[in-house]
C-alpha positions in Angstrom: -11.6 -24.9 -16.0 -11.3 -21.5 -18.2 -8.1 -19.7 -18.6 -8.7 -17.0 -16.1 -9.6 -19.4 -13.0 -6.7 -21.5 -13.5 -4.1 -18.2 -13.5 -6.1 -16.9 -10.6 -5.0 -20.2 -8.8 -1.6 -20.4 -9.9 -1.4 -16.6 -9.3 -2.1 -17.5 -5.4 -0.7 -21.2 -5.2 2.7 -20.2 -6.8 3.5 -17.3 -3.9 2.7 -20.2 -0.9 4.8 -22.6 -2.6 7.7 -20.2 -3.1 7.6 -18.7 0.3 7.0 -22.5 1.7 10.3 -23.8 -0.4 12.3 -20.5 0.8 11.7 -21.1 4.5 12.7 -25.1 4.2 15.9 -23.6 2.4 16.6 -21.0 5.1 16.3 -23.6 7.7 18.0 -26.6 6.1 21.1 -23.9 4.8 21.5 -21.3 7.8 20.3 -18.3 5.7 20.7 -15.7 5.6 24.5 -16.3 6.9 25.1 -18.4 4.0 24.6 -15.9 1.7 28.1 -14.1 3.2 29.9 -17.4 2.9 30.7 -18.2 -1.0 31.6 -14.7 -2.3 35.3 -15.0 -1.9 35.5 -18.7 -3.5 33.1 -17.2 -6.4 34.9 -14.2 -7.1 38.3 -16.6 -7.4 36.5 -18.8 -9.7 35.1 -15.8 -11.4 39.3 -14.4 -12.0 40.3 -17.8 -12.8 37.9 -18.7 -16.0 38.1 -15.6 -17.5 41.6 -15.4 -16.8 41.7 -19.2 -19.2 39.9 -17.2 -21.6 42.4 -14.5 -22.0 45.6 -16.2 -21.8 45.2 -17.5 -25.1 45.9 -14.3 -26.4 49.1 -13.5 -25.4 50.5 -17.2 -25.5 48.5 -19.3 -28.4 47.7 -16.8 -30.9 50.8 -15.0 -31.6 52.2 -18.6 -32.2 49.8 -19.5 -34.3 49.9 -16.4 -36.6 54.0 -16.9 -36.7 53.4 -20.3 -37.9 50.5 -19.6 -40.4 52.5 -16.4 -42.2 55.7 -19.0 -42.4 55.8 -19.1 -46.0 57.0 -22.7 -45.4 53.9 -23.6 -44.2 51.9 -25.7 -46.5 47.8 -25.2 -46.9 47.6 -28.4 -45.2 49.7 -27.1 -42.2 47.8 -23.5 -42.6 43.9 -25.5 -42.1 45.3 -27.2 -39.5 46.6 -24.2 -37.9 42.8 -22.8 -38.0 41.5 -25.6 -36.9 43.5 -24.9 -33.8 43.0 -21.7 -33.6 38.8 -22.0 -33.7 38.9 -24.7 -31.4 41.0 -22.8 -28.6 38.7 -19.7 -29.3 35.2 -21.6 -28.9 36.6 -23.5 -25.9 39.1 -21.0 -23.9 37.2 -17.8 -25.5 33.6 -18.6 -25.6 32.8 -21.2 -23.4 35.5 -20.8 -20.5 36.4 -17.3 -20.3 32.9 -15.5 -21.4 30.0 -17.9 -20.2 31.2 -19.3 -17.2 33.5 -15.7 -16.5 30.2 -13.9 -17.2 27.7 -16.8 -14.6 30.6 -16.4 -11.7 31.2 -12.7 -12.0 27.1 -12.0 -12.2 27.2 -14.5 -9.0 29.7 -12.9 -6.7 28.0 -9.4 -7.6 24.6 -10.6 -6.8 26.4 -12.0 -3.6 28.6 -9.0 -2.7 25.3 -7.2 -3.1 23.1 -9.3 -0.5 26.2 -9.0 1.8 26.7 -5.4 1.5 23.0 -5.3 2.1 23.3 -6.9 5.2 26.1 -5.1 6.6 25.5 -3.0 9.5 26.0 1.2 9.1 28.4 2.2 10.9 31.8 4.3 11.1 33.7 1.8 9.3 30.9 1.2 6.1 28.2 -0.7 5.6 24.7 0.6 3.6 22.0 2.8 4.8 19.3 3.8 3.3 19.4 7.8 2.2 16.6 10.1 2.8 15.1 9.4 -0.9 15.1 5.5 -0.2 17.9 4.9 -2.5 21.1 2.7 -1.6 24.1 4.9 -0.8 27.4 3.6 0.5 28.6 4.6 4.1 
């Protein structure tokens, strides 16, 4: 089968697939009132993570660069100290606070978004569409 017939197909058996998964997940997961569900617990674990990342700063580190400009300290003491240091970085820093801050805060926007979306216009907010078909808050 050439290259062009087989994208052809995929190009019109992906789109039934998708739209064929979507409406089994809508059914099985009461969409699209789900959607309005998780954005509180999301945004909490959103705070949460990237607050782990952060406290580090103003607890850990000052500690640590008392203890490694003690003059007492030995370079022993001193690696060890680093060793620390990099550790609480790559875990608190990079892996707690930024990627998993950055996933759960992307995840509550997206979220937010589809609820706002949803929202009925009215007196007391909501989105409407304005007269150039561009989202504008109530």
């Amino acid at each position: 089968m050439p290259a062009a017939v087989a994208a052809g197909v995929l190009l019109i058996v992906l789109p039934i697939a998708f739209n064929a998964a979507f409406v089994l997940l809508a059914k099985t997961f009461d969409y699209p009132d789900i959607l309005r569900r998780p954005g509180a617990t999301v945004g909490v674990l959103a705070a949460t993570v990237q607050f782990l990342g952060l406290v580090r700063w103003p607890f850990l580190v000052p500690y640590l660069a008392r203890q490694m400009d003690d003059t007492a300290s030995s370079p022993t003491r001193k690696e060890a100290i680093d060793v620390v240091f990099q550790s609480f970085h790559r875990y608190l820093g990079v892996a707690v606070g930024k990627h998993l801050g950055y996933l759960f805060t992307g995840a509550w926007s997206v979220l937010v978004g589809a609820a706002m979306i949803q929202a009925p216009a009215g007196p007391k907010g909501g989105i409407r569409r304005g007269p150039n078909t561009h989202t504008v808050a109530a």
